[in-house]
N, C-alpha and C positions, 0 to 999 in steps of 0.2 A: 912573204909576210903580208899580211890583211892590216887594213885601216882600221882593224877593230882589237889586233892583238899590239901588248905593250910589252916593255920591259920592267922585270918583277919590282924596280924603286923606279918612280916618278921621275920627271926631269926633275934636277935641283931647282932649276927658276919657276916651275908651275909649282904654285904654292897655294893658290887660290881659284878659287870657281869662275872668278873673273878674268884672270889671268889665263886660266886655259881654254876659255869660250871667247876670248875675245870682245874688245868693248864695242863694237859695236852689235853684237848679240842679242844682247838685251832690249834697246830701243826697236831695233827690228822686230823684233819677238812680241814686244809689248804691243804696239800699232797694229801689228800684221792681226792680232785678236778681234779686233774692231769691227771688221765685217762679218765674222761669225755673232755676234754680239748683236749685231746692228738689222740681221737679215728679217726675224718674226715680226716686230715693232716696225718695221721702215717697208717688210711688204704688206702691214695692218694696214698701213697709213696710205699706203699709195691705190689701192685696191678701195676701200670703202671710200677714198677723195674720189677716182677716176671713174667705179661704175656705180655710185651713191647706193652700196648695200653691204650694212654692217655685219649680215649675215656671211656674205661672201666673203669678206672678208677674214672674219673669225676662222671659215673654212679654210680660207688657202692659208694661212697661220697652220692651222693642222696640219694641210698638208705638206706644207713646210719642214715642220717636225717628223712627219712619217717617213719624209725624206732621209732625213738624214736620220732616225732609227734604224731603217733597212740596212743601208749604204754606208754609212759612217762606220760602222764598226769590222765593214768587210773593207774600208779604205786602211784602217789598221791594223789589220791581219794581212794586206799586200804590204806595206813597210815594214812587219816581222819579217817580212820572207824577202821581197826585193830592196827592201831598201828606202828611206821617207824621200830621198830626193825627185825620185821619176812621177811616185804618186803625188805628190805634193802640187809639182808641178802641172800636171795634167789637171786635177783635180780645181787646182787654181784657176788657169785659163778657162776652165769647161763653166766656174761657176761665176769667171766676171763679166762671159759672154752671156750667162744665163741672168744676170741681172740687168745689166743691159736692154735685152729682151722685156723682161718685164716692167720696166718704164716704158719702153714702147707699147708692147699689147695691152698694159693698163685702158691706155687710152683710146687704143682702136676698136676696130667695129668688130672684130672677134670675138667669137663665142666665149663664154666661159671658163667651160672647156679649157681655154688654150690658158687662160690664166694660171687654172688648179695646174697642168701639166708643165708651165713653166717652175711655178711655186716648188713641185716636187723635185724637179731639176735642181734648185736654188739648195732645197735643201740636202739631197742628197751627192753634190757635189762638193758643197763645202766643205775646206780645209781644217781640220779642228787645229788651230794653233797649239793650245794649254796640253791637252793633250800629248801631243807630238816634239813638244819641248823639256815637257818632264823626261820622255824617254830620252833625251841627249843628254839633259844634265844630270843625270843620274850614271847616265854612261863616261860621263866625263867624272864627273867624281870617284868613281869606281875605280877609273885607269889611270887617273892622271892627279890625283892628290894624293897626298900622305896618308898611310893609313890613321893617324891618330888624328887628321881632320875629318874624317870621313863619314860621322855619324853626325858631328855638328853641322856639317857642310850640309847634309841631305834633310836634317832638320829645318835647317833656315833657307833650302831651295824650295821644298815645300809649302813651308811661309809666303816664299815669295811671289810664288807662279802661283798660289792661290789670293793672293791679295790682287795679284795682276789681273787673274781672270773677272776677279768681281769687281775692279775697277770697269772694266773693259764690261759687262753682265749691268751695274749702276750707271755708267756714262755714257754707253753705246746707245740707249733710247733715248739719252738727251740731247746727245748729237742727231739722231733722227729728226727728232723734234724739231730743230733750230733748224735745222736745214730745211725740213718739210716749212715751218712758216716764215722766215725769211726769204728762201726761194720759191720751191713748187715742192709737192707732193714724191715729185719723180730726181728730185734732189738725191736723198737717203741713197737708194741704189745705184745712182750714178754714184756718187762721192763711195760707197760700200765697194763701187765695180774698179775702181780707178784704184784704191787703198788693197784689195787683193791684188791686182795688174802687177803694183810696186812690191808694197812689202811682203805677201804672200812668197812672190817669185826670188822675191832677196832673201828671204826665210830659208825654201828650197836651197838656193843657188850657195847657202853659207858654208862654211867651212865645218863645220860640226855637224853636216848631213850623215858626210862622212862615218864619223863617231860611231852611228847608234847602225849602219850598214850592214848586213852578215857579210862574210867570206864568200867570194866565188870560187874559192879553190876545197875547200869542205860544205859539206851538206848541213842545212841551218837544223839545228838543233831545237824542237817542238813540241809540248807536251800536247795532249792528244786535246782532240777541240772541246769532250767532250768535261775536260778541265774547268771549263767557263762556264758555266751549269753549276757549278759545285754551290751550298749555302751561301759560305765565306765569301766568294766574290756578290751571288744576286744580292745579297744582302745589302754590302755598296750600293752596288747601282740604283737599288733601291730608295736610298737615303739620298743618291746623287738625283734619280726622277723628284724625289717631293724637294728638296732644296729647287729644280725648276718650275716647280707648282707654286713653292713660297715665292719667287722673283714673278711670278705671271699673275698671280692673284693677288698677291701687292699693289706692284705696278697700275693694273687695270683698275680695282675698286678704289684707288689713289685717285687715279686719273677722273673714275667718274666722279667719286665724292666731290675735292673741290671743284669740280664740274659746275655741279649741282649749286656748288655753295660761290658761283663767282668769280672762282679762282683757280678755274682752270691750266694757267701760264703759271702757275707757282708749279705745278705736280713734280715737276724733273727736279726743281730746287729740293722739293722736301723730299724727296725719293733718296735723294744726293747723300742725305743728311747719313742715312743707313751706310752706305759707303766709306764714310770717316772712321766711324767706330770698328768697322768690318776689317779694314787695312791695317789700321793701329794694331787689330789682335792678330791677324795674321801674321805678319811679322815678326810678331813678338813672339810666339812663339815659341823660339829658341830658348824663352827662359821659363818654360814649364818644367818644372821636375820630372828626370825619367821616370819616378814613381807612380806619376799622374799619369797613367796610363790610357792608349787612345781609344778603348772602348768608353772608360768614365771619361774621359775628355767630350768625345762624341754624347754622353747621357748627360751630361750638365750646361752644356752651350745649346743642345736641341733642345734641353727645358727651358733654357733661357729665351729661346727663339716663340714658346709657346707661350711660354708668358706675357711676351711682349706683341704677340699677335691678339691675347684676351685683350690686354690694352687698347691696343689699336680698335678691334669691333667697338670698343666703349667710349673712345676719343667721341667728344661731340665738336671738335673743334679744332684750328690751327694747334695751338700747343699741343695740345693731347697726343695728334700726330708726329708733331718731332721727337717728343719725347719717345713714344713705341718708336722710331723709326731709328733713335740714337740705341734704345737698347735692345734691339732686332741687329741690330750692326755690329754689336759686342757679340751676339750669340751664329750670326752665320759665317762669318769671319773665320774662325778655328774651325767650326765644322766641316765645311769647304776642305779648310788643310788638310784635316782627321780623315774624311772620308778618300783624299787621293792617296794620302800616305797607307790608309790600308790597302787601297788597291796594289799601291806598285810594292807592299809586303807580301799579298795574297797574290802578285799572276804569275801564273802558272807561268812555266819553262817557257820561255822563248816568245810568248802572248803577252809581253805586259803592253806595247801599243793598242794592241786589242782590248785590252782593260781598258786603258786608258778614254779610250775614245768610246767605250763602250758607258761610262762614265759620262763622258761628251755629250754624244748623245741623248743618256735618259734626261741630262740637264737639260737639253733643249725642245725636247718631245714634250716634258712636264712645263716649260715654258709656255709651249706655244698651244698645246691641250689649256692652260689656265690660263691663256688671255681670249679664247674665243667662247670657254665656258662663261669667266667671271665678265666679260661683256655682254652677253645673253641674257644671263641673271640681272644684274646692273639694267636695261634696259628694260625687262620686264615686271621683275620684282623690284629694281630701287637702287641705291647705292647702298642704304642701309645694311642691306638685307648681303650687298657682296662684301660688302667689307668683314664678314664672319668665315669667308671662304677662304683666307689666309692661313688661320686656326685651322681648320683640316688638313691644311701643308704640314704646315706647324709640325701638326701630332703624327702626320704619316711617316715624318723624318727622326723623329721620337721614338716610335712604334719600331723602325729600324734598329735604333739604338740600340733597345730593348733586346729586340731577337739578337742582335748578333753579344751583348754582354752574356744571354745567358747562353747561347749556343755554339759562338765561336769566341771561347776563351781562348787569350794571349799566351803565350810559354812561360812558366814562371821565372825562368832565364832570361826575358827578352832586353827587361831593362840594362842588365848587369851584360847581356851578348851585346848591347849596341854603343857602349863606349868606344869602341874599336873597330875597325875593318880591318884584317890583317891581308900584308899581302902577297901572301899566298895565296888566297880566295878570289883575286882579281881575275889574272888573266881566264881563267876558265869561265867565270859568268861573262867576263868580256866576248869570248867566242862565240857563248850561246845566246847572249841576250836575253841573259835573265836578268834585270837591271838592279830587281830588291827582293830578290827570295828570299822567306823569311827567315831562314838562320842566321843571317845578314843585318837581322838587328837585334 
């Protein structure tokens, strides 16, 4: 018997997602996000303090993100196949000794060079937590709850792990911040090296690595790679790149503007602001009507993300700003959730880590590409002039919406298939590690 096969009814006592993940799960899970969060912004800051060049720095930001575009998503297709624990953990160590390093090399007399090459290490070592925790509890819910909680369950872990990430996405450059001017520049990555060390490896080392493991005694079951290609998925990824383009060109034309205007130690407060309203709807979630389905869900929260990006270019001031920033937070909030719930509907057999992180990724690629662009701009053209660089996000993630409503249309069964997981349909996707294929909702 496999860690991954169950028996056809649940334990009587595991009734709930918490109950069978374990409490201490979550806080681990939630923290261990933090250095991925924390790596573009905290190697901005330490790179342009230590060899005084914005440009440089902008760049190893990129190659931060190239990093982990490459690498990330073949770090998720080894936990398809061997399992999240060994990758996790390698992965881990390789990237707290890589930040490490770059608080040292910031400040020596080494080339370049050795900067951009640690950056790409940084990024392509990193552990994507969100990612890699959706595949467990999706796998735990699958096996180990009732079928009649099984659709609510997956709806409100959705919620949650997306409200998480974008806590973790709004508070992980605050904490850079604080750390970089309270202590030193070379703070961030230590505190990011020390926070992978711990909770990254308690992440791996937990009991629900297990869960999402194949079989060593059967051959892992895989749809063909070239599965991931398909509309359905890039179209995601898509919408998940410009959601990191909206977080990098925010962030940055924020940060110049009150710059510019004074107030510069407010940026992380008013950024913050966006996070409130973002979590509230994440959560909530669960009481959207099945009818509201996640293409329109996905085309009304990204207009609303658009709108309030018009806003924001037009803000001549404090107010103007919290307000785009409060209702920018009501629209990325569900999109977030929208956009990973169709991933883990659309991946293919046996690939949904690979989704997931594939997901991971474009978010941070689009990050880290729109904080070295809208810093450039911001410097040469003005703050004015970056602050309309938001709105391009905006609409890129829009523009997704768009193609996949009319191209990859929902089952018209979907609503009325996902009141229920029956379970009969468990232990087989349990073996293969199909987490949420879609006739599963």
């Amino acid at each position: 018997m496999t860690t991954q096969q169950t028996s056809r009814e649940p334990q009587q006592g595991t009734t709930t997602l918490f109950r069978a993940a374990g409490p201490a799960y979550f806080p681990i899970a939630f923290i261990a996000r933090f250095p991925f969060a924390m790596m573009v912004v905290g190697t901005l800051t330490l790179v342009v303090s230590a060899r005084e060049s914005i440009a440089l720095g902008g760049l190893n930001s990129a190659v931060v993100g190239l990093g982990s575009a490459l690498i990330g998503p073949l770090l998720g297709a080894a936990a398809d196949r061997i399992g999240q624990r060994r990758v996790i953990l390698v992965s881990g160590i390789v990237n707290s000794l890589a930040l490490l390093a770059m608080a040292a090399i910031a400040f020596s007399s080494l080339p370049d060079a050795a900067v951009l090459a640690v950056g790409f290490l940084i990024g392509a070592s990193s552990p994507q937590i969100g990612p890699f925790s959706r595949t467990r509890l999706v796998q735990l819910i699958l096996t180990r709850l009732p079928s009649a909680r099984r659709a609510h369950s997956l709806n409100g872990t959705m919620g949650y792990e997306s409200a998480a990430d974008e806590t973790a996405f709004v508070f992980g450059p605050l904490v850079v911040g604080l750390l970089a001017t309270t202590l030193n520049p070379a703070a961030p990555m230590i505190g990011a090296a020390v926070l992978t060390l711990v909770f990254v490896t308690a992440f791996a080392l937990h009991p629900t690595a297990q869960v999402a493991a194949p079989t060593s005694e059967e051959p892992v079951a895989q749809a063909p790679a070239r599965e991931l290609r398909t509309l359905p998925v890039l179209v995601v990824v898509a919408g998940a790149l410009g959601v990191g383009l909206f977080f990098g060109t925010v962030l940055t034309s924020l940060t110049a503007f009150l710059a510019d205007s004074g107030r510069g130690d407010s940026a992380g407060l008013v950024y913050g602001v966006m996070g409130i309203g973002s979590t509230i709807l994440a959560l909530s979630i669960t009481l959207f009507p099945a009818r509201f389905r996640l293409s329109a869900r996905w085309l009304v929260f990204s207009s609303l993300m658009l709108a309030a990006m018009i806003g924001f270019g037009l803000a001549g001031g404090l107010t103007g700003l919290i307000w785009a920033m409060a209702i920018a937070g009501i629209g990325i909030g569900p999109t977030i959730v929208t956009l990973f719930s169709l991933a883990a509907e659309r991946s293919p057999l046996g690939r949904s880590a690979t989704v997931m992180t594939m997901l991971g990724s474009a978010t941070i690629v689009g990050q880290s590409a729109a904080s070295a662009l809208t810093g450039a701009v911001a410097e040469s053209s003005g703050s004015q002039v970056a602050m309309w660089l938001p709105v391009g996000a905006a609409a890129l993630v829009l523009l997704a919406a768009v193609v996949n409503a009319l191209a990859c249309r929902e089952p018209a069964g979907a609503p009325e298939r996902s009141q229920e997981l029956s379970d009969e349909e468990v232990p087989a996707e349990a073996r293969t590690l199909s987490e949420l294929p879609a006739e599963h909702l």
